[in-house]
C-alpha positions in Angstrom: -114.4 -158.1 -4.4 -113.3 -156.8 -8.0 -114.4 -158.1 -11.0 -112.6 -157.4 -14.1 -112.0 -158.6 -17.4 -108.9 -160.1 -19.4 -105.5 -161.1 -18.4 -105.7 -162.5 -15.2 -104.5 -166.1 -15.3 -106.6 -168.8 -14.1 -109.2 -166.7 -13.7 -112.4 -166.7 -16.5 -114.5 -163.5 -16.0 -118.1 -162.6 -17.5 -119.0 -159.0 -18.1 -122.3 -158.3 -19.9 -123.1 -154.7 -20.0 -126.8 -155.0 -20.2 -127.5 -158.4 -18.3 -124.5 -157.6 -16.1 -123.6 -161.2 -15.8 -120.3 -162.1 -14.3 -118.1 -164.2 -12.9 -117.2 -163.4 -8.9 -114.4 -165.6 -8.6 -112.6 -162.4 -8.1 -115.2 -160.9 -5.5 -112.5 -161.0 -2.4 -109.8 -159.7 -4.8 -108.4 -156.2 -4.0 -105.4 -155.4 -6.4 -102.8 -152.6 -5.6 -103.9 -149.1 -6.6 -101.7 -148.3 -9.8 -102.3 -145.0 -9.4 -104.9 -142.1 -8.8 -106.3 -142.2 -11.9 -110.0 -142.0 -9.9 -110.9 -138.9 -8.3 -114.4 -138.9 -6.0 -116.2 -135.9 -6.6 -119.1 -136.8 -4.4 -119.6 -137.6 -1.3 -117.5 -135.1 0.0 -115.8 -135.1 3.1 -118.3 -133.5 5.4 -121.4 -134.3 7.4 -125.3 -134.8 4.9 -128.0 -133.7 6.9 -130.4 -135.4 4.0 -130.4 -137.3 0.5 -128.8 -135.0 -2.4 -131.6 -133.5 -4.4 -132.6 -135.0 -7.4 -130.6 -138.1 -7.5 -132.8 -141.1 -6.5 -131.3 -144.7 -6.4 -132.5 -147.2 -9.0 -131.4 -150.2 -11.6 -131.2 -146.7 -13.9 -130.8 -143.5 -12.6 -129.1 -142.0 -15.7 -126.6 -140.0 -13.7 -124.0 -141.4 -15.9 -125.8 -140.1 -19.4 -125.2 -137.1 -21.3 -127.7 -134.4 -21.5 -129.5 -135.1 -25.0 -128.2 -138.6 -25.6 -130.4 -141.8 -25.4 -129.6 -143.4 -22.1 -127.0 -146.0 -21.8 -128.5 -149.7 -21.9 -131.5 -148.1 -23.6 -133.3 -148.4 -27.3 -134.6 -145.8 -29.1 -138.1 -146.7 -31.3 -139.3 -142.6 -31.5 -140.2 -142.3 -34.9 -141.2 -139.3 -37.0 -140.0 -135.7 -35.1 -140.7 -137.3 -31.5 -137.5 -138.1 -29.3 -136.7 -139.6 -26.1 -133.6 -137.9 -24.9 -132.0 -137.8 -21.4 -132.8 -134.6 -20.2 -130.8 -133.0 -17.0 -132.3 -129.4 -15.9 -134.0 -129.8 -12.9 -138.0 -131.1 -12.6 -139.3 -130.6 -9.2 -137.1 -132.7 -7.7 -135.7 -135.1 -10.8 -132.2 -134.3 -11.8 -131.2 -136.6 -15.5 -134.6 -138.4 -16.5 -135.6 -139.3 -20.2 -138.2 -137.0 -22.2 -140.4 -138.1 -24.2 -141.1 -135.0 -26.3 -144.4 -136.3 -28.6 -144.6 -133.4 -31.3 -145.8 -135.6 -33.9 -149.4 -136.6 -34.1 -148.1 -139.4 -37.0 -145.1 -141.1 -35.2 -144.7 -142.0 -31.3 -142.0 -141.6 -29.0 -140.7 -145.1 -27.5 -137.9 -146.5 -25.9 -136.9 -150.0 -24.6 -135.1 -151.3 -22.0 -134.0 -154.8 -22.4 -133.1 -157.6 -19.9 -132.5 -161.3 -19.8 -135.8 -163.1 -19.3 -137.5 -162.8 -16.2 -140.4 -165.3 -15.0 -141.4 -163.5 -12.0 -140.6 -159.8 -10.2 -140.9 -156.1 -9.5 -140.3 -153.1 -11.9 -140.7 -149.6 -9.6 -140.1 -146.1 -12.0 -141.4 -142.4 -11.6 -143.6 -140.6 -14.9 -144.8 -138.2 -15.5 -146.6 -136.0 -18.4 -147.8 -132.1 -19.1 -151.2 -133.2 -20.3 -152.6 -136.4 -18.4 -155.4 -136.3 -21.0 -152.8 -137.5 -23.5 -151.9 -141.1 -23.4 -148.7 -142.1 -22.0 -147.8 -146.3 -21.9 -146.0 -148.1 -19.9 -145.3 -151.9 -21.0 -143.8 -154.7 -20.1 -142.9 -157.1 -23.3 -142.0 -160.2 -23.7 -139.4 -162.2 -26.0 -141.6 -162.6 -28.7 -142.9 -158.5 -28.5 -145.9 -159.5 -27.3 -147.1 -156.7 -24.7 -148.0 -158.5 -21.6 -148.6 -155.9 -18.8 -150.0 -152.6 -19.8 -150.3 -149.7 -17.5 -151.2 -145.9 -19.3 -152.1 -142.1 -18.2 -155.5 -141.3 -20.6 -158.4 -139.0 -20.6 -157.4 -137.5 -16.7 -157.2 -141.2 -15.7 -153.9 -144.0 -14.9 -155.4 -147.4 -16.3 -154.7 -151.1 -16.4 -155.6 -153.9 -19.3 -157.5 -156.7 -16.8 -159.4 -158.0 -20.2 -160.5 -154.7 -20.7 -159.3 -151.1 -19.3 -159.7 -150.5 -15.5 -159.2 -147.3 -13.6 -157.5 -147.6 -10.5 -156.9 -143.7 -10.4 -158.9 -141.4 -11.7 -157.4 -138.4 -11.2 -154.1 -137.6 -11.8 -152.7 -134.3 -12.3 -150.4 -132.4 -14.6 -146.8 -131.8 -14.5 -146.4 -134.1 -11.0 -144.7 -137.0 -10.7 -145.9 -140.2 -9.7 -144.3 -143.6 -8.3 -145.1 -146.9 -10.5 -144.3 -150.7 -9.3 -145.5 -153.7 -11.2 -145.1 -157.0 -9.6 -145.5 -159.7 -12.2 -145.7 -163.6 -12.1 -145.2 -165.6 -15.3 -144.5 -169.2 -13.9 -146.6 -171.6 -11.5 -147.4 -169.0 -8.6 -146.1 -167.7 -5.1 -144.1 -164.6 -6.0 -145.7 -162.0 -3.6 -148.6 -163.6 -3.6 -149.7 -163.7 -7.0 -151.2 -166.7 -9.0 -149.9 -167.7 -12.6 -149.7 -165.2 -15.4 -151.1 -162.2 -12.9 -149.9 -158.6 -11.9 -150.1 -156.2 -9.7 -149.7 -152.4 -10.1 -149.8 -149.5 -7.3 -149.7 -145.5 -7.7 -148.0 -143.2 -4.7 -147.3 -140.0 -4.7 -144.4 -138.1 -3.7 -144.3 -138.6 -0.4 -144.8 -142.4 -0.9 -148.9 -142.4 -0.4 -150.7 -144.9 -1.8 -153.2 -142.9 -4.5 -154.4 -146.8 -6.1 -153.9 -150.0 -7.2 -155.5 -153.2 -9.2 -154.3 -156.6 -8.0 -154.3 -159.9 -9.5 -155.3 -158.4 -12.8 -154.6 -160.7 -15.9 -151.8 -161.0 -18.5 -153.0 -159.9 -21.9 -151.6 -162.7 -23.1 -149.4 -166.2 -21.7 -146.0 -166.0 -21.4 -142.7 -167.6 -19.7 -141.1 -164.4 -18.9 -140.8 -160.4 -19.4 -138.2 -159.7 -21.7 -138.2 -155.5 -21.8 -140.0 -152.6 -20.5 -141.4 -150.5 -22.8 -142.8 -146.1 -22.2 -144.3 -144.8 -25.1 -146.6 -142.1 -26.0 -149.8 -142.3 -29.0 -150.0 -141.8 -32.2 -153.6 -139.6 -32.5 -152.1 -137.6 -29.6 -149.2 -134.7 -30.2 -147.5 -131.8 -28.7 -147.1 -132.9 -24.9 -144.1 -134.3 -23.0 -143.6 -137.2 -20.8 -141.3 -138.2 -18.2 -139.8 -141.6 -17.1 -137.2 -141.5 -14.4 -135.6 -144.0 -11.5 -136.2 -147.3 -13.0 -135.1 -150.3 -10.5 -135.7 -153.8 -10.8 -136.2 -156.7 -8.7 -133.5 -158.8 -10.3 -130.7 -156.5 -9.8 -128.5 -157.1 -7.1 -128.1 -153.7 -6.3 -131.2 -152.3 -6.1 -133.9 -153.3 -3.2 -137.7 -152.3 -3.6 -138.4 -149.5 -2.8 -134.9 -148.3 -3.5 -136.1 -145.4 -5.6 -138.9 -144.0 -3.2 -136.5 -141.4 -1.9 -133.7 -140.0 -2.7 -130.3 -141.1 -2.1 -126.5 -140.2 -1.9 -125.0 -139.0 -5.4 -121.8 -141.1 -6.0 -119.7 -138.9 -8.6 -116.3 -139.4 -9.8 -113.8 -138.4 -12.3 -111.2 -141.0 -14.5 -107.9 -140.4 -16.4 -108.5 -143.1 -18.4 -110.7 -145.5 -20.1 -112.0 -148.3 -17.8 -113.9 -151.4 -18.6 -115.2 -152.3 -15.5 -115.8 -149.9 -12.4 -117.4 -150.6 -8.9 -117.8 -149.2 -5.8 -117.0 -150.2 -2.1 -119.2 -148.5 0.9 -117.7 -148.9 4.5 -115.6 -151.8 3.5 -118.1 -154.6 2.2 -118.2 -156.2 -1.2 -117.7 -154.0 -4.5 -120.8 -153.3 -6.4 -121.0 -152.8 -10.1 -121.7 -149.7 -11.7 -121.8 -148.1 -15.3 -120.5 -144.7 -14.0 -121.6 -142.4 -12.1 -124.8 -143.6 -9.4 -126.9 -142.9 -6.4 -127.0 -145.1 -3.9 -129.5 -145.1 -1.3 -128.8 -143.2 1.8 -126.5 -145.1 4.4 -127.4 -144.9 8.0 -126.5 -142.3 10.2 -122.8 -142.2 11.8 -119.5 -142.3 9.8 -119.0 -143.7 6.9 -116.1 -144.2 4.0 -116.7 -144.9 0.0 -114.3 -146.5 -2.5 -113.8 -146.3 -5.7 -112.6 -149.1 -8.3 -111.8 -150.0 -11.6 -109.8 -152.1 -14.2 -108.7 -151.2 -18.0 -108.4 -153.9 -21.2 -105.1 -154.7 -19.4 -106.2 -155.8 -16.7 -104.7 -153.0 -14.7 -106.4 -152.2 -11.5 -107.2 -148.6 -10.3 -108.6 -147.2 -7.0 -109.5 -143.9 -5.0 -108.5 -142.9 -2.3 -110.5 -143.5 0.6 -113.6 -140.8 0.8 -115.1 -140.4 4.3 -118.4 -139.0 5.2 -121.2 -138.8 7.9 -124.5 -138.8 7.5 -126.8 -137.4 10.3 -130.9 -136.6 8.8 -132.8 -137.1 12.0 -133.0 -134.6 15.0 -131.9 -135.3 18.8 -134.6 -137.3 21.0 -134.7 -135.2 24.2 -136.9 -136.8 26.9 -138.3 -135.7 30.4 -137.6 -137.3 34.1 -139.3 -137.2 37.3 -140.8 -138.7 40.7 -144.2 -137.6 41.0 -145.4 -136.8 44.2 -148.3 -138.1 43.9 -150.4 -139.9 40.4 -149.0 -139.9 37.5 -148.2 -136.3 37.2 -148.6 -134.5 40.9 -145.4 -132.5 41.9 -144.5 -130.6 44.6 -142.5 -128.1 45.0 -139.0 -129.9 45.5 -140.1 -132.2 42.6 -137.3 -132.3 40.2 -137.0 -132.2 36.1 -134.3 -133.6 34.3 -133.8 -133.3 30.9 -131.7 -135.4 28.4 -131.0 -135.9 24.5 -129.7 -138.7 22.7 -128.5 -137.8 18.7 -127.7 -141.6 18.2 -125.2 -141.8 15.5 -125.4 -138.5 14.2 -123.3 -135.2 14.8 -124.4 -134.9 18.4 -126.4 -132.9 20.7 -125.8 -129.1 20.9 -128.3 -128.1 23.7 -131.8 -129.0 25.3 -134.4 -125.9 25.3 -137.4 -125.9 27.8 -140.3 -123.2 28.8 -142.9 -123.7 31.8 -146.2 -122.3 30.2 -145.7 -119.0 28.3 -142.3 -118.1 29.7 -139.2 -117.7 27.4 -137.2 -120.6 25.9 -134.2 -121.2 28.6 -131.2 -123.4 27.8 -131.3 -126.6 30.0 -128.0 -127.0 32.1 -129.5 -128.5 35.5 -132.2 -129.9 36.9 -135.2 -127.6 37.8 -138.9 -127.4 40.0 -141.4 -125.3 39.8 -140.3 -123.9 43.5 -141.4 -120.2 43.1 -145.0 -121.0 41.4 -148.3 -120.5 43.0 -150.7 -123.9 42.7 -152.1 -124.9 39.7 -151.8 -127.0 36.4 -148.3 -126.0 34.0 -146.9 -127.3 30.4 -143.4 -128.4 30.3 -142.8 -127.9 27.2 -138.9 -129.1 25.8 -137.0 -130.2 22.6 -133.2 -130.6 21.7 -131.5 -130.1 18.6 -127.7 -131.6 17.3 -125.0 -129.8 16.2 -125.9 -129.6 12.0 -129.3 -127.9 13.5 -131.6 -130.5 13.3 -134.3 -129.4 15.5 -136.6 -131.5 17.5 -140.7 -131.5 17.6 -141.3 -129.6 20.7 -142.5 -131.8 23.4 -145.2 -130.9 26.5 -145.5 -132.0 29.6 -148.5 -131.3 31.5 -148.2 -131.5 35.8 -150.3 -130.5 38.5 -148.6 -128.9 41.1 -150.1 -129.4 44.5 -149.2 -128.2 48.3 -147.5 -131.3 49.8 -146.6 -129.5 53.7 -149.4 -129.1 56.0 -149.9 -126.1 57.7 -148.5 -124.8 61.2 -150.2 -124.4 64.0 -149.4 -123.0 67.8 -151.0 -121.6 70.7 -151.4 -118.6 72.8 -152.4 -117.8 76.1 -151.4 -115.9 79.6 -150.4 -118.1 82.7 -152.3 -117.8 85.8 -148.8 -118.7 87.5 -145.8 -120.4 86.4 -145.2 -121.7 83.1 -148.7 -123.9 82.1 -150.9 -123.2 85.6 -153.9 -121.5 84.5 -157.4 -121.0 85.8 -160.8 -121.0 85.1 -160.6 -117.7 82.8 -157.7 -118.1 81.3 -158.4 -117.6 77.7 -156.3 -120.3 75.0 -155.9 -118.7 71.7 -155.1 -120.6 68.5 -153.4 -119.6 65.1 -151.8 -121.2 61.9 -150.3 -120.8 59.2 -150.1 -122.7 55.4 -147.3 -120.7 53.5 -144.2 -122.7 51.7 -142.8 -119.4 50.8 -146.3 -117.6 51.3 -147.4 -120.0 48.3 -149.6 -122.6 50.1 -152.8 -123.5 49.4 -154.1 -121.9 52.6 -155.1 -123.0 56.2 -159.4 -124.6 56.2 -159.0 -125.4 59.7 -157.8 -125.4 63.1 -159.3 -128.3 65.2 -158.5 -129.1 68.9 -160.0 -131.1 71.9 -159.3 -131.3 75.6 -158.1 -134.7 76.6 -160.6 -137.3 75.4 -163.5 -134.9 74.1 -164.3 -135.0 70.7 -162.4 -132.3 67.9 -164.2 -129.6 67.7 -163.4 -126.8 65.0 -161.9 -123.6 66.3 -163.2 -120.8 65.7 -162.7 -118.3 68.9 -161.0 -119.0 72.0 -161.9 -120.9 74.4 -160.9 -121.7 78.5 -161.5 -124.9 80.7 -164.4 -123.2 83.0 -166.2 -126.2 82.5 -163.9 -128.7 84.0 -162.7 -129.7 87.3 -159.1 -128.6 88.9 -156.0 -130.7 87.5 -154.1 -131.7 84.6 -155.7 -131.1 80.9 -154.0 -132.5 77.9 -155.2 -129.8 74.9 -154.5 -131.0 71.7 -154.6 -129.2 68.2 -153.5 -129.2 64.9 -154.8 -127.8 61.5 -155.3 -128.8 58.0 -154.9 -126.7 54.5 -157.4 -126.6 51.6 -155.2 -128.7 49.9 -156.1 -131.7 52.2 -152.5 -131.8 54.2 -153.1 -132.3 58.2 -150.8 -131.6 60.6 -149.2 -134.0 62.9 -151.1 -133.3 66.4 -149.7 -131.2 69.0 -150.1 -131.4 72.6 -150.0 -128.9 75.7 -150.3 -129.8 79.4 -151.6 -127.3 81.6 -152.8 -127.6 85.3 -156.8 -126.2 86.3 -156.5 -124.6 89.5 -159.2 -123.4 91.9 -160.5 -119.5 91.4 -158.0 -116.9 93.3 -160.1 -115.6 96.4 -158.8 -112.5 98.1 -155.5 -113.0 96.1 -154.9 -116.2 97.8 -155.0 -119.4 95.9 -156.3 -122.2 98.1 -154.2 -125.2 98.3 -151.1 -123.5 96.1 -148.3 -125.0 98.1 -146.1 -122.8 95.6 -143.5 -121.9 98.9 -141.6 -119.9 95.1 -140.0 -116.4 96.0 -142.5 -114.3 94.6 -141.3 -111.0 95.9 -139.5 -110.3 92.4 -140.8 -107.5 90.0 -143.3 -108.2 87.4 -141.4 -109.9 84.5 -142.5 -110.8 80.8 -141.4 -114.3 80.0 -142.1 -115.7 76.5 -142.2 -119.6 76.2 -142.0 -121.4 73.1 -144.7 -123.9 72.8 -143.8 -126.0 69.4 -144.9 -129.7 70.3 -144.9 -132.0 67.3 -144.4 -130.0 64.5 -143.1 -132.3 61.6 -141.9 -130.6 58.9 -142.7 -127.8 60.5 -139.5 -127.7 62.6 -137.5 -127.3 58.8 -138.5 -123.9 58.8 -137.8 -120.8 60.4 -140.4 -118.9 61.5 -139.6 -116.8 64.5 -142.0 -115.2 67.4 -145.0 -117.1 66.2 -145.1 -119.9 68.6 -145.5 -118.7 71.9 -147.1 -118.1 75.0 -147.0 -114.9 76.5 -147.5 -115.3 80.2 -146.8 -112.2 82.5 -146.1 -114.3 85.9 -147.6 -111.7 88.9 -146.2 -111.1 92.2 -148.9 -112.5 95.1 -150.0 -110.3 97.6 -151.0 -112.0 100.8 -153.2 -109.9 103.2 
């Protein structure tokens, strides 16, 4: 796991500062700490609710270099007045870049980066410049320092050599930075596509859109591999400033393309002594080289630990202690349950919302907000309907966020909420005598009802037929003068406007002949009738359903007033 140099028997080691070759015979090896001699700075020990500004992961960050100095690794060819220093006050968003400051229209500023030869791969940096009208290069060289690859910002336009100069973006801007990656193929073919001795360069912006590109273009000149990358400004041009940060290549181990799109976690420490080789250990796995100090890209959320290590000339090893962390950049994902009652977004009023959250890996959810149309923002605890509402369409409308305040999108819900209970229904009318004997007069009365807690859509109609006529609406009562003495089922029931029928209902009553002279001919009632005139009220509910769930009280019945007979 560490690699080191000198003194350990049996053991042969390769360091290379700039091709960082080496030898990882020692990869698994994890010496004793002799010491706290390394100090972590940064992480800390808390919870990153995004990257650390300014510090974006790359091949070369320059986190490590002094403010001023040439960068570590780096070559500098400025000539005359011009310089290409590490600079570290903060540029919209870059923290430690190089500037190329071009105040001499007789001399340019340049400055190399070298590498061991490579026959195919990607180079990814940001630049920038004050004055886009100015020429600023970017090249890729080979051994022999011959320019192969040529990419520059002139006259308000970024340009490639493809024989002759092509604009693939014609209008950059001052003072922004911009996203470069070259993908290059110097032997027979097949890296990314590209044939023999062929590029490919792409433009984004800063939040990773593609602004242009030119593909398969053509080398300016043969070659076995790219030796060094070259920024430099012009010579007729003078008094403007570019920028060149977050360079990453292909071939390093450590870095990934795309690496230094975004920015990453700033990995800082301090040492009491002088170390030749130092590397790094995230959540356990294999150590990773570095020069100093470095941004790594942004773990995943959850926990996570960081370890520092190192070795002097003596082979001594050092370590850190153990830094934990947690990383949690995204917000809760809240989401929204229920049975509809009818469709795909129907309810009723006993329909049900449930909310939940899920944070994944990061700090956790704090609490789940929701609002039905225009009301106020209430804090979820249990399920809830929409049981007091009148009819009509409403927007759920719901988010969560964790406990670092990472708030969710708000989401909506849209439901219909319809009248699912019919309506109720009785009947109403005075018995001749007895409880359902009636005659030829007797008026039958019919009402309903359609009110879940005087919310219902509202009764259309009442309809009802005598034993096998057809329905016939109701619309004012009616008796059973038409029809012969006997038994006479009347049936009934009603409907609202929201299409919900009632189950049927049936009453029995028994036709008997017109009272002559106070007699009723044929009643064989031999009934004491000598008692006082008595009101009786009869509940006639038959078949109510749902009905029967709730109360409603003196609405179903008959009133009959049963008469004492007089016989003369």
């Amino acid at each position: 796991m560490l690699i080191g140099a000198f003194f350990f028997s049996q053991t042969s080691i390769i360091y290379t500062n700039n091709d960082k070759e080496r030898d990882i015979s020692l990869k698994n090896y994890r010496p004793k700490s002799s010491g706290t001699m390394i100090n972590i700075t940064t992480p800390e020990n808390k919870t990153y609710i995004g990257p650390m500004s300014g510090y974006y992961p790359a091949t070369y960050g320059f986190e490590n270099d002094a403010d001023g100095t040439v960068p570590i690794g780096w070559d500098d060819y400025s000539a005359g007045t011009t310089t290409s220093l590490i600079e570290s006050d903060p540029l919209d968003g870059h923290k430690n870049y190089i500037k190329m400051n071009d105040n001499d229209g007789t001399a340019i500023c340049e400055i190399r980066n070298s590498f061991s030869s490579q026959e195919n791969g990607t180079v990814e940096l940001w630049i920038r410049s004050n004055d886009v009208t100015d020429l600023t290069r970017v090249t890729l060289v080979n051994a022999s320092d011959i320019s192969i690859v040529r990419i520059k910002f002139d006259l308000d336009n970024i340009q490639n050599l493809d024989g002759a100069w092509n604009t693939f973006y014609s209008s950059p801007v001052d003072d922004t930075w911009y996203r470069l990656r070259i993908d290059f193929e110097c032997g027979d073919g097949g890296y990314l596509g590209l044939s023999a001795d062929t590029y490919n360069v792409y433009v984004y912006d800063t939040s990773g859109i593609e602004l242009g590109k030119a593909e398969n273009a053509a080398f300016s000149s043969d070659t076995t591999g790219i030796s060094y990358l070259s920024p430099t400004t012009h010579q007729g041009d003078s008094d403007y400033i570019s920028y060149i940060d977050a360079v990453g290549y292909y071939w390093d181990d450590n870095y990934n393309i795309g690496d230094n799109e975004e920015e990453g976690l700033f990995l800082s420490f301090k040492k009491g002594t002088t170390l030749d080789w130092i590397g790094y250990s995230l959540d356990g796995q294999d150590n990773k080289t570095i020069f100093g100090n470095n941004t790594i890209p942004l773990p995943t959320e959850g926990l996570h630990n960081i370890q520092v290590f190192g070795n002097d000339s003596l082979g001594t090893m050092y370590q850190s202690d153990v830094r934990n962390f947690s990383i949690d950049i995204n917000p809760p994902t809240s989401s929204i349950s229920f049975t509809p009652y009818s469709g795909i977004n129907q309810v009723n009023r006993t329909t049900n919302f449930t909310l939940s959250a899920d944070d994944g890996l990061g700090s956790g959810v704090s609490a789940i907000m929701y609002k039905i149309n225009e009301s106020g923002w209430i804090v979820y605890n249990t399920p809830f309907n929409l049981s007091v509402l009148v009819l009509g369409q409403y927007n759920i409308s719901f988010y969560a966020f964790d406990l670092v305040g990472h708030i969710e999108n708000i989401n909506s819900l849209i439901v219909e909420l319809v009248d699912a209970y019919a309506p109720i229904s009785w009947i109403s009318f005075i018995p001749h005598s007895g409880i359902i004997k009636v005659n030829r007069t007797t008026n039958f009365t019919l009402f309903a009802y359609d009110a879940y807690g005087g919310l219902g859509s509202g009764v259309s109609a009442i309809m009802y037929k005598i034993d096998d006529s057809g329905w016939i609406e109701y619309s004012i009562p009616f008796n059973l003068s038409g029809f012969a003495p006997g038994q006479h089922n009347i049936s009934f029931y009603a409907f609202d406007l929201a299409g919900n029928n009632e189950i049927i209902n049936s009453l029995i009553v028994e036709l008997v002949k017109k009272d002559t002279g106070g007699i009723i001919p044929g009643d064989d009632d031999d009934d004491d009738d000598d008692n006082d005139d008595v009101d009786i009220l009869v509940p006639i509910l038959i078949g109510f359903g749902i009905a029967s769930a709730i109360a409603i009280a003196g609405i179903a019945i008959i009133l009959m007033r049963k008469r004492k007979l007089k016989r003369t």
